[in-house]
C-alpha positions in Angstrom: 0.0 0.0 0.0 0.6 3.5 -0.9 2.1 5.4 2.6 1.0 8.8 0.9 -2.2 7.1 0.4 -5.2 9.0 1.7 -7.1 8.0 4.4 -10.6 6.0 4.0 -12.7 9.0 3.8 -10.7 10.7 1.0 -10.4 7.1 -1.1 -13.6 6.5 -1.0 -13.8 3.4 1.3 -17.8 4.5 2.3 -19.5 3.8 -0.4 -17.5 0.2 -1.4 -18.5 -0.2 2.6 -22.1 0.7 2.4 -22.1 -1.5 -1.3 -20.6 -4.5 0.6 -23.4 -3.8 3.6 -26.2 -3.7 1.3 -25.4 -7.3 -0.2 -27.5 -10.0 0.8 -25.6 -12.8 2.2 -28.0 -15.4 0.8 -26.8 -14.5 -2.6 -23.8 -14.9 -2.0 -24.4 -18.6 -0.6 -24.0 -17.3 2.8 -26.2 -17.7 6.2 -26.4 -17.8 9.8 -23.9 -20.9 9.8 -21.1 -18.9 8.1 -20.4 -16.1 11.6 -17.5 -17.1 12.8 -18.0 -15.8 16.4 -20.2 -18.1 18.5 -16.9 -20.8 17.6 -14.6 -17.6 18.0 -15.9 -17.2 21.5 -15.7 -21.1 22.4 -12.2 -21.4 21.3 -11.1 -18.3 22.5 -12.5 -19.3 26.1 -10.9 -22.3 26.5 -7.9 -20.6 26.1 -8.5 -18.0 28.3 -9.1 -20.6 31.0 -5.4 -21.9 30.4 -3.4 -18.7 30.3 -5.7 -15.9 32.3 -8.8 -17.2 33.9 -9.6 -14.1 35.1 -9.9 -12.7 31.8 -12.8 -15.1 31.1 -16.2 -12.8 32.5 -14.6 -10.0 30.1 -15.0 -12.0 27.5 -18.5 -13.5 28.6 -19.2 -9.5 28.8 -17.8 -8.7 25.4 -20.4 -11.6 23.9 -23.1 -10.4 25.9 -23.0 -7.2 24.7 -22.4 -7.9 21.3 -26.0 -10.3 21.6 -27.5 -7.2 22.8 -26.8 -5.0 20.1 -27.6 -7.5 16.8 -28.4 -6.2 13.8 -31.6 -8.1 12.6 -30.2 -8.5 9.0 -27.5 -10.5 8.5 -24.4 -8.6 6.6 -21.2 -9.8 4.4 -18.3 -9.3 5.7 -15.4 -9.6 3.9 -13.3 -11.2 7.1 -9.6 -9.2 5.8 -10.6 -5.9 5.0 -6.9 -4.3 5.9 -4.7 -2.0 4.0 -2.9 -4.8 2.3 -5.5 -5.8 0.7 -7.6 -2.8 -0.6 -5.6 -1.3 -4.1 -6.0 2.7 -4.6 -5.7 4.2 -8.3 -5.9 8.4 -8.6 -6.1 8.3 -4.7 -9.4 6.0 -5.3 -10.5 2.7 -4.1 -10.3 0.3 -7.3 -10.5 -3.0 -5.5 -10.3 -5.6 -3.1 -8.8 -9.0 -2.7 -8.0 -11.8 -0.3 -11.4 -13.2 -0.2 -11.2 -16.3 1.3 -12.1 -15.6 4.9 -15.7 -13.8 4.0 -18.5 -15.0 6.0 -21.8 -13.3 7.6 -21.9 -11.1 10.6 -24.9 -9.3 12.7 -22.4 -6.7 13.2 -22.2 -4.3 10.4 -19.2 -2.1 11.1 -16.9 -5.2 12.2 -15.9 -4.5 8.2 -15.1 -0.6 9.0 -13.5 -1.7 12.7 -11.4 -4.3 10.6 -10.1 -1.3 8.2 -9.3 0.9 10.8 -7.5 -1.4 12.8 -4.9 -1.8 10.1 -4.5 1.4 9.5 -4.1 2.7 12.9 -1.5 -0.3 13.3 0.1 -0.3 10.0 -0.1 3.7 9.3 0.0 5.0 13.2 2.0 2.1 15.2 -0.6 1.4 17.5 -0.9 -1.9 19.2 -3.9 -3.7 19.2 -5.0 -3.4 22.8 -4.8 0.6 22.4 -7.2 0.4 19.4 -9.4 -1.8 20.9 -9.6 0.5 24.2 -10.1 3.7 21.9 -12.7 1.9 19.3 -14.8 -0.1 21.8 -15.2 2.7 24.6 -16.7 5.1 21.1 -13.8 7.5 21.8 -13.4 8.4 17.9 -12.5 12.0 19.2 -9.1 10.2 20.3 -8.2 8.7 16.7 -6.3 10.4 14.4 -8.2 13.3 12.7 -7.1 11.9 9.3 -9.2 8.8 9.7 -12.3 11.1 9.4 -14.6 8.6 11.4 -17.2 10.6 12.4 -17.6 11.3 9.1 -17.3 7.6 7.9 -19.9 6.7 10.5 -22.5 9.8 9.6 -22.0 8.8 5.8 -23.2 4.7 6.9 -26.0 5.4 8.8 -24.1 4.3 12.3 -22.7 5.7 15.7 -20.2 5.3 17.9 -21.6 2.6 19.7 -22.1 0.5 16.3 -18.6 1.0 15.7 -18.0 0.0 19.4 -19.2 -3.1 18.8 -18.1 -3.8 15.5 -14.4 -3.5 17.1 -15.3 -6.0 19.5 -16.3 -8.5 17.2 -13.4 -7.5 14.7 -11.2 -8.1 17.6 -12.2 -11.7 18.4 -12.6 -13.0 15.0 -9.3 -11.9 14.4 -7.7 -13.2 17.7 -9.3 -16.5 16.8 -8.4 -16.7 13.4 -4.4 -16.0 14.5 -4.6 -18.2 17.0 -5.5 -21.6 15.2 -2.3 -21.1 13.7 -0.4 -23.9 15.7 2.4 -21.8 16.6 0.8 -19.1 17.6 -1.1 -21.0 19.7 1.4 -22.0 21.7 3.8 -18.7 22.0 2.7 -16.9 25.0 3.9 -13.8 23.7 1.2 -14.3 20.7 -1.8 -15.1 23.0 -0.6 -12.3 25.3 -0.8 -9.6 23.1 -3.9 -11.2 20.3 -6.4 -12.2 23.7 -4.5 -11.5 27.0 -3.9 -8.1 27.4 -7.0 -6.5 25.0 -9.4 -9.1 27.8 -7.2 -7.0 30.6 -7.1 -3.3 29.2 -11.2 -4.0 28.5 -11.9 -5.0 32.2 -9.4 -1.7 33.4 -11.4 0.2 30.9 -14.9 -0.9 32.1 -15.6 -1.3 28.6 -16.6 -5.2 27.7 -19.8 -5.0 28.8 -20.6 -1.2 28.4 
């Protein structure tokens, strides 16, 4: 990816969101069976249970609120929607690949959440745990002005708190996803900083079950 490239707003990542939002699932072959995060949240428990068991109720929290706040219609989501993978021509979005991990979510901005996490990480050098903290507790007034979130959000139809819990669900997806990789599994420093320390920084926060 470009470094000059411009930020979401600027390239013209809303509409290709609000396109990818609007697609029915079902005509893409897609249903209820294909979210990933009732397994996410199994796996991702048993783990917990072996390396913090303490980080277990922010987890149950996290899940409970994300049940709360389901959207009714099911969404795509693309499952890998990070800088890597979206190609810019004229400053423009022209296209996306790396496909293979698309399923169906009942949180719609876990696509937007996924997008911004790379850029804040790839783009800004911000570890996962201080996105989280800063995306889940809706505190968009902290993230860099360049990201123009409000103004991604106002131009979807969402708020803060849909973003909020699109971050959470982006979060664990992710964390499971890494962590069935059988090394990474087993490296402490990997589960640490993928389930660890975001479960931790949550509970300090007050935020998992906000």
């Amino acid at each position: 990816v470009d470094r000059d490239a411009p930020a979401p707003a600027a390239a013209g990542i809303a509409p290709v969101l609000k396109d990818l939002l609007d697609l029915a699932p079902a005509s893409c072959g897609l249903d209820d069976g294909h979210a990933v995060l009732p397994r996410a949240l199994a796996d991702l428990t048993a783990l917990l249970r072996r390396h913090d068991p303490d980080g277990v109720p922010t987890l149950r929290d996290a899940a409970t609120r994300l049940d709360a706040g389901r959207s009714p219609k099911l969404h795509v989501r693309k499952g890998d929607l990070s800088l890597s993978n979206v190609f810019l021509e004229g400053g423009r979005v022209s296209g996306l690949i790396d496909w293979d991990e698309t399923g169906a979510t009942r949180q719609p901005l876990a696509p937007l959440a996924d997008l911004l996490f790379s850029w804040l990480w790839q783009r800004g050098g911000w570890s996962r745990t201080r996105s989280l903290v800063a995306l889940a507790g809706g505190r968009i007034g902290a993230l860099p002005a360049s990201l123009s979130v409000a103004e991604l959000l106002t131009s979807l139809g969402y708020g803060p708190d849909d973003l909020a819990r699109g971050a959470l669900c982006s979060w664990i997806e992710h964390a499971y996803h890494e962590l069935q990789h059988p090394v990474f599994r087993c490296r402490e420093d990997r589960v640490a900083a993928l389930l660890v320390e975001p479960c931790r920084a949550l509970a300090a926060a007050g935020l998992a079950g906000a």
